[in-house]
N, C-alpha and C positions, 0 to 999 in steps of 0.2 A: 180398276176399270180399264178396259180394253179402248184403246186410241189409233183407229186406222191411219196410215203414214205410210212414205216414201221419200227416200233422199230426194228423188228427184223434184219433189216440190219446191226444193230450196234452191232449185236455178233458176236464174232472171229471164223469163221465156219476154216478158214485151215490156216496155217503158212506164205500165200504167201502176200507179200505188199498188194495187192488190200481189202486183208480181214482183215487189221490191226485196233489194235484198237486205236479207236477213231478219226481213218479215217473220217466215217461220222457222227462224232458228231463236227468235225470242218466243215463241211459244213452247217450243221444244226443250230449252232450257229450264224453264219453270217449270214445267207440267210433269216433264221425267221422271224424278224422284217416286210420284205419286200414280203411276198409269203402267200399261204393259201395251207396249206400240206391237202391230199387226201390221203387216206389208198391204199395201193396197196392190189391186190389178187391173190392170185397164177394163173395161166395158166391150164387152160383144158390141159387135157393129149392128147387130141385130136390137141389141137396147137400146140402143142411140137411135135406131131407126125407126124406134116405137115409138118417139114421144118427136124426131125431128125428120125435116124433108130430106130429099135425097140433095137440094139446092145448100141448104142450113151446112151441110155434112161438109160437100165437097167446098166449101167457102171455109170451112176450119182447116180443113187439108190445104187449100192454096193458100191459107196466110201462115203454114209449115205449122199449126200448134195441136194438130188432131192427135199426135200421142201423149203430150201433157193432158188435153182435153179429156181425154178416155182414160187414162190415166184416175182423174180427179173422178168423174162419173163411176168410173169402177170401183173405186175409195168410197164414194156413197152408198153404192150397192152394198158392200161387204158391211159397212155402218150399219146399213137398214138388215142385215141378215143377223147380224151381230145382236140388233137390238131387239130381236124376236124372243130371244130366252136372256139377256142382261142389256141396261143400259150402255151405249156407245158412243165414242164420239167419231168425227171423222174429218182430222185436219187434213183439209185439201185445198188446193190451187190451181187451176181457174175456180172463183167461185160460180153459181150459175142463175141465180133466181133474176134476173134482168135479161136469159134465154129462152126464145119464144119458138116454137116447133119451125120456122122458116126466117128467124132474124135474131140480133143478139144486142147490147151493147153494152156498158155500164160495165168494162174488167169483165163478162161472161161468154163463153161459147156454147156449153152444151149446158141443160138445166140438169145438173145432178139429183137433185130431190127428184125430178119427175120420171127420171132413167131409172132411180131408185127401186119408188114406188109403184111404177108400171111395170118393171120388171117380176117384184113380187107378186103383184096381181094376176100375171099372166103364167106364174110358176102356181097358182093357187095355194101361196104363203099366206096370205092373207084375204080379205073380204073389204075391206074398209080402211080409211088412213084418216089423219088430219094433220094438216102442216101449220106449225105455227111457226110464223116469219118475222121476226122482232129486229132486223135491220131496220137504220136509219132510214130507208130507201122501199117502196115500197115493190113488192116479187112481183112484179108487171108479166114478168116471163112462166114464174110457176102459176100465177091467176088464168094467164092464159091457155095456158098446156092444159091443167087441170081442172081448172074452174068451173068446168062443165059438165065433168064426171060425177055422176052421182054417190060411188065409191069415196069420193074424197072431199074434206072439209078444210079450205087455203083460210088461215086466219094472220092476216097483219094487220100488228099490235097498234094501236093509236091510244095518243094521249099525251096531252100539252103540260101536263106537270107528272114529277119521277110518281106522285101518289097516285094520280089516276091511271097513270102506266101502269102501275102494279098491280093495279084494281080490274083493270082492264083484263090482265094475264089471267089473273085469280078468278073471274066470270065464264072467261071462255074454257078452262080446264076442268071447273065446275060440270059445266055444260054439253063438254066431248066426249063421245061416243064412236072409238074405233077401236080396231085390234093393234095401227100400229100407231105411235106421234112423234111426226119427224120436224126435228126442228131448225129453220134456218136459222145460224148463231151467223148471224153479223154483230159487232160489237161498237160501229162506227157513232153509237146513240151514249157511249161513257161518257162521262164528266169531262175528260182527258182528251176527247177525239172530237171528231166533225158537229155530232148533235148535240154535245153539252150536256144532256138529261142524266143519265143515272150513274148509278156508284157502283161499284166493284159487287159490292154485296147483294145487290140485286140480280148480276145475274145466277149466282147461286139461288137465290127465290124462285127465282124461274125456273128453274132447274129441277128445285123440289117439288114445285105446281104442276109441271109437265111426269116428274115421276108417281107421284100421287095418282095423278088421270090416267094413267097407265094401268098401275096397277088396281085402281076400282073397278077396271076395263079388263082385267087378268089377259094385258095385252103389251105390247111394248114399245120399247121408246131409241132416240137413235136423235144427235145430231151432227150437222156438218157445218163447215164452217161459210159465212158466206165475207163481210166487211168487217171491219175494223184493221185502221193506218197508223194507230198510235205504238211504236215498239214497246214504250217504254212502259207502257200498260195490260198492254194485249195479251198478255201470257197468263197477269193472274187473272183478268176477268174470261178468259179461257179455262182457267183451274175452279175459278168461281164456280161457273155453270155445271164443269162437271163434276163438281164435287157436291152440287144441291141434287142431281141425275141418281149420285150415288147415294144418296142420302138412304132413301127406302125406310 
């Protein structure tokens, strides 16, 4: 499976967990053996302009993080193009689903998913999308960007126990109806990290649910990364997920 990446993700751009080091050189380590990494490319400024203000833009430029930023958004992009004819992933840093078309906060600047996704829309890639966002945290930033598009279906996952979480995943995939399904992988809901809930092997589950919906959709599937701070786990429940993507 194809794994959008660049070295440059693995510099410490700000002080906050999601940009610690050596964050993604424990997922990179793991996942290696088992993937075929693809260079990411920054995002047109024209994609970035599509889903954020001109205000949003130049506040990433004056706190110096707009080419990591575009950077990561153009890493999603190439994921979402990736996942039109095969499953992809797309390890990237800033994550973005907590970026709103004119504000940001939570580790995010630019919402990649929605850079993504409106970029294909307006290339006439696709017709339709659904994002499913199973971060501990709920995409306050992709709800809003896109929430309102009738093109697109923002689903974050709920559920107070790992069985009704999964039941949860398993309803909505049932249910979806788009050409593409992009998924925000935050990971910060393991056993091992912030949320406590689930196990490694679950996000492999998810992984096959989302490619499943895909393919009854004869449409495709793509994610990116958003949370997860545990090193010491991060990598396999990163191999988890895309190794249930590849399942097929």
């Amino acid at each position: 499976m194809k794994v959008v990446f660049h070295e440059d993700f693995n510099h410490v751009y700000t002080s906050d967990p999601a940009a610690a080091s050596g964050r993604m050189e424990s997922i990179v380590e793991t996942i290696g053996p088992y993937v075929e990494f693809v260079p990411a490319e920054p995002a047109l400024r024209e994609h970035i302009a599509a889903v954020h203000t001109d205000m949003q833009i130049q506040k990433v430029e004056n706190q110096g993080l707009y080419k990591i930023a575009s950077l990561a958004a153009g890493g999603a992009l190439r994921a979402a193009q990736i996942g039109l004819s095969e499953p992809c992933f797309g390890l990237i840093r800033p994550p973005g689903h907590h970026a709103s078309a004119a504000s940001s906060w939570g580790f995010c600047y630019f919402n990649n998913m929605a850079v993504a996704l409106e970029a294909l829309r307006r290339q006439k890639k696709i017709e339709s999308a659904c994002v499913l966002d199973f971060d501990l945290h709920f995409g306050d930033g992709t709800e809003n960007i896109l929430g309102h598009r009738n093109w697109v279906t923002v689903v974050n996952v709920e559920g107070h126990s790992r069985r009704r979480y999964l039941q949860a995943v398993e309803e909505d995939m049932k249910n979806v109806r788009a050409d593409l399904i992009g998924i925000s992988a935050g990971f910060d809901n393991h056993a091992a990290d912030w949320g406590g809930l689930l196990n490694t092997e679950d996000y492999e589950e998810i992984g096959y649910r989302v490619r499943l919906a895909s393919d009854r959709n004869e449409g495709g599937c793509f994610g990116i990364l958003e949370g997860g701070y545990n090193h010491d786990v991060l990598g396999e429940n990163v191999l988890a997920l895309i190794q249930g993507m590849a399942r097929g």
